[in-house]
C-alpha positions as CSV (number, residue, x, y, z in Angstrom):
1,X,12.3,-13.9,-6.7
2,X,14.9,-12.9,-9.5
3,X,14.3,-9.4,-8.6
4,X,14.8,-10.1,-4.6
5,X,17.9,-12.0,-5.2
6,X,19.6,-9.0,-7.1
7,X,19.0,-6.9,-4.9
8,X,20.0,-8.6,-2.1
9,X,23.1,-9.3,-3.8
10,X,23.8,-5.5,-4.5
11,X,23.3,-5.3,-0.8
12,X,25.7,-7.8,0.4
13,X,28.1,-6.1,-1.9
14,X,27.3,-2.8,-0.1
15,X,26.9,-3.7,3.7
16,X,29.4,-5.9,4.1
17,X,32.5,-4.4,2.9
18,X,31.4,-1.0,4.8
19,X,30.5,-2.8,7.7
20,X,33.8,-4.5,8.0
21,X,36.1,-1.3,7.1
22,X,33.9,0.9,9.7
23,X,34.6,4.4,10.6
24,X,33.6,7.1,8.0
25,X,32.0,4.2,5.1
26,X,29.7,2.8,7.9
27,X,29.0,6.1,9.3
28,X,28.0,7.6,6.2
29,X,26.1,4.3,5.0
30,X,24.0,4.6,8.1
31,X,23.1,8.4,7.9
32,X,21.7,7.3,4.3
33,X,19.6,4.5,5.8
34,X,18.5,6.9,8.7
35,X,17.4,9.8,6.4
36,X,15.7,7.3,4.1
37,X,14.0,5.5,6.7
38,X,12.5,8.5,8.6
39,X,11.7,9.5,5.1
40,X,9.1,6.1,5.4
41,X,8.0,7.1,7.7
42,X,6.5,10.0,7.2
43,X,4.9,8.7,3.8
44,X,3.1,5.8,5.4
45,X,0.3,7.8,6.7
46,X,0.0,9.3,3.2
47,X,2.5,10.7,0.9
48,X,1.0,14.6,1.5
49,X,-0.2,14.0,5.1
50,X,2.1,16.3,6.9
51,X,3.8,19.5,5.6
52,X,7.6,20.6,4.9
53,X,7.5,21.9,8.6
54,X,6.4,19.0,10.0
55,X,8.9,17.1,8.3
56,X,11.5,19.0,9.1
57,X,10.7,18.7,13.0
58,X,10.6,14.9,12.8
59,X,14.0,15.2,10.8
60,X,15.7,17.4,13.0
61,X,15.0,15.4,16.2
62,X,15.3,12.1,15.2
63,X,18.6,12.8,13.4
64,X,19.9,14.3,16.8
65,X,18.6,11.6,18.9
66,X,20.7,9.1,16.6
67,X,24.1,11.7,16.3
68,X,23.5,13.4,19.7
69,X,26.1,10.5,21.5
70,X,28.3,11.4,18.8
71,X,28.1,14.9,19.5
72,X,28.4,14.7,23.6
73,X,31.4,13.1,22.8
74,X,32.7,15.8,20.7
75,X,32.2,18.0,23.5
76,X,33.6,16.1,26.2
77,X,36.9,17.3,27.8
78,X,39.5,15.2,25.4
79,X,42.1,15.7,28.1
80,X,40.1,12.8,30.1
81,X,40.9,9.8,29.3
82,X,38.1,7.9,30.3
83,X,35.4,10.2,27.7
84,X,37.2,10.1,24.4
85,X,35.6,11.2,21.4
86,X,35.1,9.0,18.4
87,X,38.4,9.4,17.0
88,X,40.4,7.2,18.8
89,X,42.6,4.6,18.4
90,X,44.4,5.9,15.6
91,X,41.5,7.8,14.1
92,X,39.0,4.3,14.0
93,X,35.2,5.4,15.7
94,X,34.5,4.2,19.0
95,X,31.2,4.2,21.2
96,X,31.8,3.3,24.8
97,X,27.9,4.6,26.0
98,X,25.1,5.2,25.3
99,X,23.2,8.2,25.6
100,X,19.7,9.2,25.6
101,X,18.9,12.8,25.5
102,X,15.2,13.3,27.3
103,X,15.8,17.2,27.1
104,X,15.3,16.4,23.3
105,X,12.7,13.4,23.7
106,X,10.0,15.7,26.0
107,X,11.3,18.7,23.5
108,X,10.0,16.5,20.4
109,X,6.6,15.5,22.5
110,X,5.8,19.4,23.2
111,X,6.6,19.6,19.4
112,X,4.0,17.8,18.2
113,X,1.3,18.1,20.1
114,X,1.6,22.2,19.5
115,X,1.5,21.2,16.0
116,X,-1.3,19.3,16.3
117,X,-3.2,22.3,18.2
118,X,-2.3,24.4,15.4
119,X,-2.8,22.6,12.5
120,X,-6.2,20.8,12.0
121,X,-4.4,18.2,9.9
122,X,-2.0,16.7,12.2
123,X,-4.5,14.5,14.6
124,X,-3.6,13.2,17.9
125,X,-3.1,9.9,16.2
126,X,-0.5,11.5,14.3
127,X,1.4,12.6,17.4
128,X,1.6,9.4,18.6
129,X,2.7,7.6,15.5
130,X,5.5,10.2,15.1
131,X,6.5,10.3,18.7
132,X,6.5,6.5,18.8
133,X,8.3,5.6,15.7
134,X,10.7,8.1,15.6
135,X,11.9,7.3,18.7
136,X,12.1,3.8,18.0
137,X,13.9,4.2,15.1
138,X,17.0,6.4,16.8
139,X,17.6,3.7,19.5
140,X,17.2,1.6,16.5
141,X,20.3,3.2,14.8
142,X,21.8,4.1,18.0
143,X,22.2,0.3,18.4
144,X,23.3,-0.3,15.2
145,X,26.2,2.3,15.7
146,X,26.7,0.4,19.4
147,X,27.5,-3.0,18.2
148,X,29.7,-2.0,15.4
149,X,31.8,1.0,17.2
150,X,31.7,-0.3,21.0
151,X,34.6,-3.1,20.1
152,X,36.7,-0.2,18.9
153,X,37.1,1.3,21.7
154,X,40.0,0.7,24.1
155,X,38.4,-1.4,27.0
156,X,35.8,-1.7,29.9
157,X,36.2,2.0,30.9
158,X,31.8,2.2,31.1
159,X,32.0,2.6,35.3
160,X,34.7,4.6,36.9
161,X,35.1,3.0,39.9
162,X,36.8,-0.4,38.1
163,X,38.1,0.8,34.2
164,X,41.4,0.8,37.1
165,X,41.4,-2.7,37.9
166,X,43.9,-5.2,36.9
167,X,43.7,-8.5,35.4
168,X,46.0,-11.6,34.8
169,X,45.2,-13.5,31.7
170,X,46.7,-16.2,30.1
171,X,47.4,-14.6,26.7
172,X,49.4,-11.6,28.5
173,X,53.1,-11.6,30.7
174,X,51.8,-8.8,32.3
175,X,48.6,-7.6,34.1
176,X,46.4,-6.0,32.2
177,X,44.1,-3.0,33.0
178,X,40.8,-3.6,32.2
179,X,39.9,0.1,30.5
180,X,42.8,-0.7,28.0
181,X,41.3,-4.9,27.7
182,X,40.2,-4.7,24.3
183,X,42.8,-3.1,22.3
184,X,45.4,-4.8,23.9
185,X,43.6,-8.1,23.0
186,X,43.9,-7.5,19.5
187,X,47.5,-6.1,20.1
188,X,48.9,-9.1,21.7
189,X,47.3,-11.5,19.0
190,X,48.0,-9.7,16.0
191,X,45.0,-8.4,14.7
192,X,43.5,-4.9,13.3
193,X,40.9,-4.0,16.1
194,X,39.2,-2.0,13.5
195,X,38.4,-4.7,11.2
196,X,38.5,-7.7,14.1
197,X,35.4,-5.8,15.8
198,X,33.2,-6.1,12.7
199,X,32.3,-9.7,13.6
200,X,30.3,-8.3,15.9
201,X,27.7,-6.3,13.8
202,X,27.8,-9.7,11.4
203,X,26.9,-12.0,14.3
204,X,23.6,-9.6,15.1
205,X,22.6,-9.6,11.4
206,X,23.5,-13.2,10.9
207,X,21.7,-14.7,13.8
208,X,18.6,-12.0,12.6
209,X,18.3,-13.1,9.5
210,X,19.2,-17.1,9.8
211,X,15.9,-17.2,12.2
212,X,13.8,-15.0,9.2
213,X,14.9,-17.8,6.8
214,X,14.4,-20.8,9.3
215,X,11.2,-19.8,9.7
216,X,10.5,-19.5,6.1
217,X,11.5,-22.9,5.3
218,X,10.4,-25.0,8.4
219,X,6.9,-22.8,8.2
220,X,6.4,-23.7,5.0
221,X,7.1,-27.7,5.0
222,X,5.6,-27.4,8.9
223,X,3.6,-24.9,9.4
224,X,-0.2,-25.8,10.8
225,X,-0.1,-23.3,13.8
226,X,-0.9,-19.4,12.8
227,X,1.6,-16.8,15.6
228,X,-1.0,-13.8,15.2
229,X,-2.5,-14.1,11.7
230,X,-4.3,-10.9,12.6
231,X,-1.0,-8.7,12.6
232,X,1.1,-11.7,10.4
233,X,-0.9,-14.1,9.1
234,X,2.1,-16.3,7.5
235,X,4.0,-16.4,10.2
236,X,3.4,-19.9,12.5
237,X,5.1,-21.4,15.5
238,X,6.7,-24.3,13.7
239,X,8.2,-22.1,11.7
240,X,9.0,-19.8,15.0
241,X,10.7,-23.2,16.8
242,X,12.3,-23.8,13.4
243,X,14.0,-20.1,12.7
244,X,15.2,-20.5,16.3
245,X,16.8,-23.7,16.0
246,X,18.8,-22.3,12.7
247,X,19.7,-19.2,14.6
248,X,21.3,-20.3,17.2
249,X,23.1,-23.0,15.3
250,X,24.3,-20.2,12.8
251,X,25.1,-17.7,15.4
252,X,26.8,-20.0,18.2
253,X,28.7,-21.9,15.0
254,X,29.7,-18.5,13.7
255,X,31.2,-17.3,17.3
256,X,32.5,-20.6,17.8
257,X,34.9,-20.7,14.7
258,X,36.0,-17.1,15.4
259,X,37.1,-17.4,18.6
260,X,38.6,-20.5,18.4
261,X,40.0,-20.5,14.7
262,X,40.9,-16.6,14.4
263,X,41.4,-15.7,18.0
264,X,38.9,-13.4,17.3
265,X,35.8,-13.4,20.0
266,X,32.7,-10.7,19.5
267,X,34.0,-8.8,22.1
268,X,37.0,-9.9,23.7
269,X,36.4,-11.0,27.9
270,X,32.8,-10.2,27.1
271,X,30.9,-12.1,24.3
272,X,32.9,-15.0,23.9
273,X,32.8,-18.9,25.4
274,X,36.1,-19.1,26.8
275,X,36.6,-17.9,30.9
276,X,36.9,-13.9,31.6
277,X,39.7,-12.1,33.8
278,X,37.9,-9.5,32.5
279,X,34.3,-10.4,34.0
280,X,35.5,-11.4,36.9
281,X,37.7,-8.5,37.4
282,X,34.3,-6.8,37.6
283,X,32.5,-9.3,39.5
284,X,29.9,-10.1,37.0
285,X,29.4,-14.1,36.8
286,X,32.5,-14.8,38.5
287,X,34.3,-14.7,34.8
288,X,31.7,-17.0,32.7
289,X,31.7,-15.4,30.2
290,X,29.2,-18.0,27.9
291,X,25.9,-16.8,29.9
292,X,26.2,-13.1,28.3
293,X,26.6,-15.2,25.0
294,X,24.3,-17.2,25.5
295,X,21.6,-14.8,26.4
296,X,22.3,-12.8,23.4
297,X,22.1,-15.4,21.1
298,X,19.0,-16.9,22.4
299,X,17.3,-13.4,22.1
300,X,18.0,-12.8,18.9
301,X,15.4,-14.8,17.3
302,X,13.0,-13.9,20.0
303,X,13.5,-9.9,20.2
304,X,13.8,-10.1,16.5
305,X,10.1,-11.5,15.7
306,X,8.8,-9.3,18.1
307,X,10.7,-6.3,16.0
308,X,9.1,-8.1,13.2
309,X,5.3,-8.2,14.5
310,X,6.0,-4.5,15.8
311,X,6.9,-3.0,12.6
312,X,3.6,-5.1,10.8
313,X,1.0,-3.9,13.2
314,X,1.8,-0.5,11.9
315,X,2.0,-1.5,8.5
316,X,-1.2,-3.0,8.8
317,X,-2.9,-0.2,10.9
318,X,-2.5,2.2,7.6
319,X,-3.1,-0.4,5.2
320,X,0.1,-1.0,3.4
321,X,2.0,-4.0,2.5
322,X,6.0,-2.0,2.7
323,X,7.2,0.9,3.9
324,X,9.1,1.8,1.0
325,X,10.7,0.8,-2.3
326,X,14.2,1.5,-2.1
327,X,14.9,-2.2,-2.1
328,X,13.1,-3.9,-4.7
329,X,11.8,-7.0,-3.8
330,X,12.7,-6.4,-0.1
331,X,10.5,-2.9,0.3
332,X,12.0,-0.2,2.3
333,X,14.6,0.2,4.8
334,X,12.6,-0.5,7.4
335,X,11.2,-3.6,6.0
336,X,14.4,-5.1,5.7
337,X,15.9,-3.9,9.1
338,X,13.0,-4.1,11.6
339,X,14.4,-7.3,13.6
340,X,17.6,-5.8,13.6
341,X,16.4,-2.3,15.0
342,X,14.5,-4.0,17.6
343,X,18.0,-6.8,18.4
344,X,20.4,-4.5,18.5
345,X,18.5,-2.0,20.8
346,X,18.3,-5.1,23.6
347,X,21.8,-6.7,22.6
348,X,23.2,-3.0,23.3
349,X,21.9,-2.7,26.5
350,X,23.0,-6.5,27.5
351,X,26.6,-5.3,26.6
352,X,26.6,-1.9,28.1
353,X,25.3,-3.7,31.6
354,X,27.6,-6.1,31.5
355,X,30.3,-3.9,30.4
356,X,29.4,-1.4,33.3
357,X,29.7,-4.6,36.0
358,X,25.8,-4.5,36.9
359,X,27.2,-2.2,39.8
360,X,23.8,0.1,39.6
361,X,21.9,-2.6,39.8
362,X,23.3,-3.4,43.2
């Protein structure tokens, strides 16, 4: 216990003050939890299972899944002002999509299964597993990059056909257009967008974490009822009912005092409680905004055990108890960040659909 609580002290000390300055910290901080965690990976099955070469294939791809939104952004015209690389704003990072690249995904597939043709030690088993997880984990990062990067950037500009429209709110004289909504939000009230949009990233890990420790608590004074001891066998539904009751007293109290103590909502006319111009600008909810909240919050417990179970039933498939040791006390990266992977990969596609006006679902 000593040992967890150092070293998730030293972790506090490291996330948080990265997390809330962004840009270049975070960025780096996250390709040093990417490398180390595909690094897990590949040592579950066995720390000499798979050669340099295959290594370096799984490396290579799952890197440029994670960066390759980065990179398409870098080559986008930067004359158009709708596709703007991550520099913006003053030099602070900014995501406003998210981008899959299935050239790369079915390139990586053809990878491995030639691999396994040729080499009698990679097994079809093998191909899966590596397809599978290092997939996974790049949306996994992806979203991490999302929630903390998408608030930078300078409005609802996700669908063409409305970044143009104009708003009236009651915190502007003047109309607002909704693919310059965000920044000046935080213009108007004062506040560094760049640091004000961290609250997002800390609202994900809060609510993730505040249902891990529920559960640990009301499992242990309540728990009678095993989840799926075959894949978990700690984990029980009172202490499932009990994490999610913490959660989404944490996370809504959390939002709550932000937006109305600080001015400062998870993503202004999008995550927040108070009505939307912005929403209803683009015809999503007719400007209730607390639904999208709502929904997030609520599935942040529930995505997050699921993440959880995921990550187990590999765990337990190769007969290990972490994936690594990087953390003592905690195991390896992916032991400590499976829920998130797994939250911010759904809460990332909740904002972008929203954000886009659920036009294409139409």
């Amino acid at each position: 216990m000593l040992t967890r609580c150092i070293t998730g002290a030293i972790l506090v000390l490291v996330l948080v003050p990265t997390t809330f300055f962004g840009n270049w910290p975070f960025f780096l901080l996250i390709l040093f939890l990417a490398v180390a965690a595909i690094h897990e990976i590949l040592v579950t099955p066995g720390p000499k299972r798979y050669n340099w070469f295959v290594k370096g294939v799984v490396y290579l791809f799952v890197l440029s899944f994670i960066y390759w939104t980065f990179l398409k952004n870098l080559l986008r015209d930067s004359s158009n002002p709708e596709y703007n690389n991550p520099f913006i704003n003053g030099g602070v990072f900014s995501l406003t999509n998210l981008y899959v690249s299935i050239t790369g995904i079915i390139l990586y597939a053809l990878v491995l299964f030639l691999i396994a043709i040729v080499d009698h030690k990679v097994q079809l088993q093998d191909v899966t597993y590596l397809f599978t997880m290092g997939v996974l984990l790049s949306l996994g990062f992806m979203g991490i990059y999302f929630m903390r990067y998408f608030p930078n950037s300078s409005g609802f500009i996700q669908n063409p056909n409305l970044c143009g429209v104009e708003v009236t709110t009651s915190w502007s004289t003047s109309k607002i257009v909704l693919k310059d909504y965000f920044k000046e939000y935080y213009r108007i009230h004062n506040l560094n967008q760049n640091y004000a949009s961290s609250i997002l990233l800390f609202f994900i890990c809060i609510g993730t974490w505040s249902s891990d420790v529920g559960a640990y608590f009301f499992g242990m004074m309540f728990g009678k009822h095993k989840m799926n001891p075959r894949i978990s066998p700690h984990k029980t539904w009172e202490g499932f009912f009990g994490g999610v009751f913490v959660s989404l007293f944490v996370s809504l109290g959390l939002a709550a005092i932000m937006e109305f103590c600080f001015d400062m909502p998870l993503i202004p006319g999008l995550l927040q409680f108070r009505q939307s111009p912005a929403l209803q600008g683009l015809g999503v909810l007719n400007g209730h905004a607390w639904p999208i909240l709502l929904l997030v919050t609520l599935s942040l417990p529930f995505v997050g055990n699921v993440g959880g179970f995921l990550f187990s039933l590999v765990k337990r498939q190769y007969g290990i108890k972490d994936f690594g040791k990087l953390f003592p006390g905690h195991g390896g990266v992916i032991d400590r960040f499976d829920s998130i992977f797994t939250n911010c990969i759904v809460t990332s596609i909740i904002i972008w659909i929203t954000a886009y006006g659920w036009n294409f679902l139409i």
